[in-house]
C-alpha positions as CSV (number, residue, x, y, z in Angstrom):
1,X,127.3,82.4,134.2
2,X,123.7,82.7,134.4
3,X,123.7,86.0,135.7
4,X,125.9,86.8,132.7
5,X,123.5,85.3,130.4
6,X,120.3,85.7,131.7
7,X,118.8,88.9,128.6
8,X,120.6,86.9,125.5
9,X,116.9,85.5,124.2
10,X,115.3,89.4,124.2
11,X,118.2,90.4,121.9
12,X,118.7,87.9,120.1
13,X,114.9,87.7,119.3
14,X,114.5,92.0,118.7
15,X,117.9,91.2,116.0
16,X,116.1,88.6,114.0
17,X,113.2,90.5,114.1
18,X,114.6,94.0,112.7
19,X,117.4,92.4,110.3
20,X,117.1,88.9,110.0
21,X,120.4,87.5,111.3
22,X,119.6,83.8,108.9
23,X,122.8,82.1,109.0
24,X,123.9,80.4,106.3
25,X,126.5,78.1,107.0
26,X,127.9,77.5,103.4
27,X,131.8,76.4,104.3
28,X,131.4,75.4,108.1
29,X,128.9,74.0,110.0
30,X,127.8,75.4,113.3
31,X,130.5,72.9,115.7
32,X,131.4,73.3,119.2
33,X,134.9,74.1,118.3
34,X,137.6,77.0,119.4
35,X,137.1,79.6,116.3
36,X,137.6,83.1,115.2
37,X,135.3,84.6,113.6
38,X,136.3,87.3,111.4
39,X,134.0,89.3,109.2
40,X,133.5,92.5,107.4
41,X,132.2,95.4,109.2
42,X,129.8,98.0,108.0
43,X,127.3,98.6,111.3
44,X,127.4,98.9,115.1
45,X,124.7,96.1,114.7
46,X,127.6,93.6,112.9
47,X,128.7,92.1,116.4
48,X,125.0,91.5,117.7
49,X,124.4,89.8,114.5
50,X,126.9,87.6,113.9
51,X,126.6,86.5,117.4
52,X,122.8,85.9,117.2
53,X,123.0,84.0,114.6
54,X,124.8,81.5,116.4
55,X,123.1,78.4,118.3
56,X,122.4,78.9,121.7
57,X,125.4,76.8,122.5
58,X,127.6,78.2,120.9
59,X,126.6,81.4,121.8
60,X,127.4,80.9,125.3
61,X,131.5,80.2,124.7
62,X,131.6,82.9,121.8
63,X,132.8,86.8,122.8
64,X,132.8,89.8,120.2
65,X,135.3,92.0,120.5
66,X,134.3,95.5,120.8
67,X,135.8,98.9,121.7
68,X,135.9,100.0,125.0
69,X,135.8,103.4,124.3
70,X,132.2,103.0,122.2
71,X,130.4,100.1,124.7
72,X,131.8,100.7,128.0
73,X,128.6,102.8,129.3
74,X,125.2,103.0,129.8
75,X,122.9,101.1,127.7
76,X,125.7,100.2,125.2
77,X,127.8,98.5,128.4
78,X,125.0,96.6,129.4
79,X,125.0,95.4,125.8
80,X,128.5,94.6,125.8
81,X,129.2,93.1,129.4
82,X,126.1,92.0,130.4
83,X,124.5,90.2,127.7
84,X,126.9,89.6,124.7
85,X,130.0,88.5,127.2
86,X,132.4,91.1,125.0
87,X,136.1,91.1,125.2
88,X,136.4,94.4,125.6
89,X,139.8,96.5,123.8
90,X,140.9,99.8,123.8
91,X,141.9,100.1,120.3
92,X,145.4,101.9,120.8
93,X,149.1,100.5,122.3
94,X,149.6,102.1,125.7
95,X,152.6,101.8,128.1
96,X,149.4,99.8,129.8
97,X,149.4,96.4,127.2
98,X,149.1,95.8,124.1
99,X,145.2,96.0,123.0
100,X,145.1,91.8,121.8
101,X,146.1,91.3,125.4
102,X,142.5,90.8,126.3
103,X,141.8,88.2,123.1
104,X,144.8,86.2,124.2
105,X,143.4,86.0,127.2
106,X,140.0,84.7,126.0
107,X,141.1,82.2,123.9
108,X,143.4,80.8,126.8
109,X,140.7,80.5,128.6
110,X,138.8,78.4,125.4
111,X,136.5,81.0,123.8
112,X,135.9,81.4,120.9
113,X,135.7,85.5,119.4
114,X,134.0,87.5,117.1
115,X,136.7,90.1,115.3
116,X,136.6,93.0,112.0
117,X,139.7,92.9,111.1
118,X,139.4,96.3,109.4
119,X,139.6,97.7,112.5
120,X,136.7,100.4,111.8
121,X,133.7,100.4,109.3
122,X,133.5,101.4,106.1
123,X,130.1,102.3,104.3
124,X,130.9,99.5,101.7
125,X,129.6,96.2,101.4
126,X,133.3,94.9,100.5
127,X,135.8,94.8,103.2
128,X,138.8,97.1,103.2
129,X,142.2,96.0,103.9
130,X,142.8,93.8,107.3
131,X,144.5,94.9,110.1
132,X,147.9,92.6,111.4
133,X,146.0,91.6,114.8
134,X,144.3,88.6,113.0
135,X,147.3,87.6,111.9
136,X,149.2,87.6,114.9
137,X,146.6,86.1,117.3
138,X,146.5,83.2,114.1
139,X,150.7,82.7,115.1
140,X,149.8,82.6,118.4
141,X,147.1,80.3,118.8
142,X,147.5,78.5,115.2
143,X,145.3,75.4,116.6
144,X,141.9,78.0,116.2
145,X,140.2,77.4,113.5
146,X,139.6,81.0,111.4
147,X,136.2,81.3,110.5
148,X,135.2,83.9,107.1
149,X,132.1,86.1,107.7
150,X,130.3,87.5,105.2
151,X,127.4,90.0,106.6
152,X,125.1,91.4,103.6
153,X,123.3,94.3,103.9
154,X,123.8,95.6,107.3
155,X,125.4,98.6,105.7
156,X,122.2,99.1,104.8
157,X,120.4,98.8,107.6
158,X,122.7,101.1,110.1
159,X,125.0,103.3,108.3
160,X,127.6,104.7,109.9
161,X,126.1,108.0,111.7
162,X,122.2,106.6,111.8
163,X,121.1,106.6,115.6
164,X,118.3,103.7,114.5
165,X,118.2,100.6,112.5
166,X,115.7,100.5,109.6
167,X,114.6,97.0,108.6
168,X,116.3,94.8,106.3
169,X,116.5,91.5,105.7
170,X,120.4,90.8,106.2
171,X,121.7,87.5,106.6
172,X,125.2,86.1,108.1
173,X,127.6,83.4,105.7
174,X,130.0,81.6,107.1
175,X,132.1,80.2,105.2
176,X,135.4,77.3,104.8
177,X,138.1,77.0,107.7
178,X,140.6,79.1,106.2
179,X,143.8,77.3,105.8
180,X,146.5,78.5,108.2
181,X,150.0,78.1,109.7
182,X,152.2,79.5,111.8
183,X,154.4,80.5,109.6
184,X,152.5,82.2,107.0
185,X,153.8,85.6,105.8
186,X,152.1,88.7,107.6
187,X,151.0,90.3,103.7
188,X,149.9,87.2,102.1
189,X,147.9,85.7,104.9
190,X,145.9,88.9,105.4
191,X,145.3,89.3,101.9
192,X,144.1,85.6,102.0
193,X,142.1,86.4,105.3
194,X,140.3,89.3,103.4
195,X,140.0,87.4,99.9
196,X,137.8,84.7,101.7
197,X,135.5,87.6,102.8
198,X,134.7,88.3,99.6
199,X,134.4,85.2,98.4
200,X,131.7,84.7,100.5
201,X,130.2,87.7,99.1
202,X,129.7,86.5,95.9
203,X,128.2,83.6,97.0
204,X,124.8,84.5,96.1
């Protein structure tokens, strides 16, 4: 574990000092509980972010879930395994598994993930429409509470296509527990899931 850990203060410093990363904890409040955090995604730098701006503690149970076809080398791996802890997905079905396999296995094990349910960024500062996997980790493991992200102005900072951030001052909402069950309906829950999103948006 402390190998594992051992960079997280250099990157969590260099975020806070090119973007911001302030949390505001509007809904929530930063609690060692089991959680998904699920956000809009605009910027390669949306899973450092969100993850910096959580407490030290809580940074140490949380795992982003990235794409292993983008961080699984050089400089970018050693992002993603070494000091962020991600879970790691390849973002297609193969005769191999099905791509949640890895988050089910995380939060067996009692982490607590980082997700964009849009499944790819988008140059707007509203989220597009979610994905089913939220959904179907949420009927799986319904006892995790489901954390809204907003980020504001990371698409911004690191538009798709730009090699290098520019600063910004961003910061990171997190907003209410949204209310869940089992057996919600796949449409209406992701609509819900997306809706809180933006909620948090328009929080100014």
């Amino acid at each position: 574990m402390i190998q594992a850990f051992k960079f997280m203060p250099g990157i969590t410093w260099l975020t806070r000092l090119l973007v911001g990363a302030y949390p505001q904890w509007i809904g929530c409040l930063p609690e060692k509980k089991q959680r998904i955090y699920f956000a809009n995604h605009t910027s390669h730098l949306d899973t450092i972010v969100i993850w910096s701006s959580l407490p030290r503690e809580l940074r140490a149970v949380t795992r982003p879930v990235a794409a292993r076809d983008y961080w699984q080398s050089g400089i970018r791996k050693r992002i993603a395994v070494d000091e962020l802890n991600c879970v790691l997905v390849d973002r297609r079905r193969s005769s191999n598994g099905d791509p949640l396999d890895p988050m089910r296995d995380a939060l067996r094990n009692g982490d607590s993930l980082i997700i964009f349910p849009e499944g790819t960024r988008s140059p707007q500062p509203l989220p597009g429409p979610f994905k089913s996997g939220i959904w179907r980790l949420m009927c799986e493991f319904p006892e995790v509470e489901l954390i809204p992200v907003y980020l504001e102005n990371l698409h911004r900072s690191m538009p798709k296509g730009a090699l290098l951030p520019v600063p910004t001052l961003c910061s990171v909402r997190f907003g209410t527990p949204l209310q869940h069950s089992a057996e919600d309906p796949k449409d209406l829950f992701l609509e819900r899931a997306r809706s809180a999103v933006i909620r948090l948006a328009r929080e100014l």
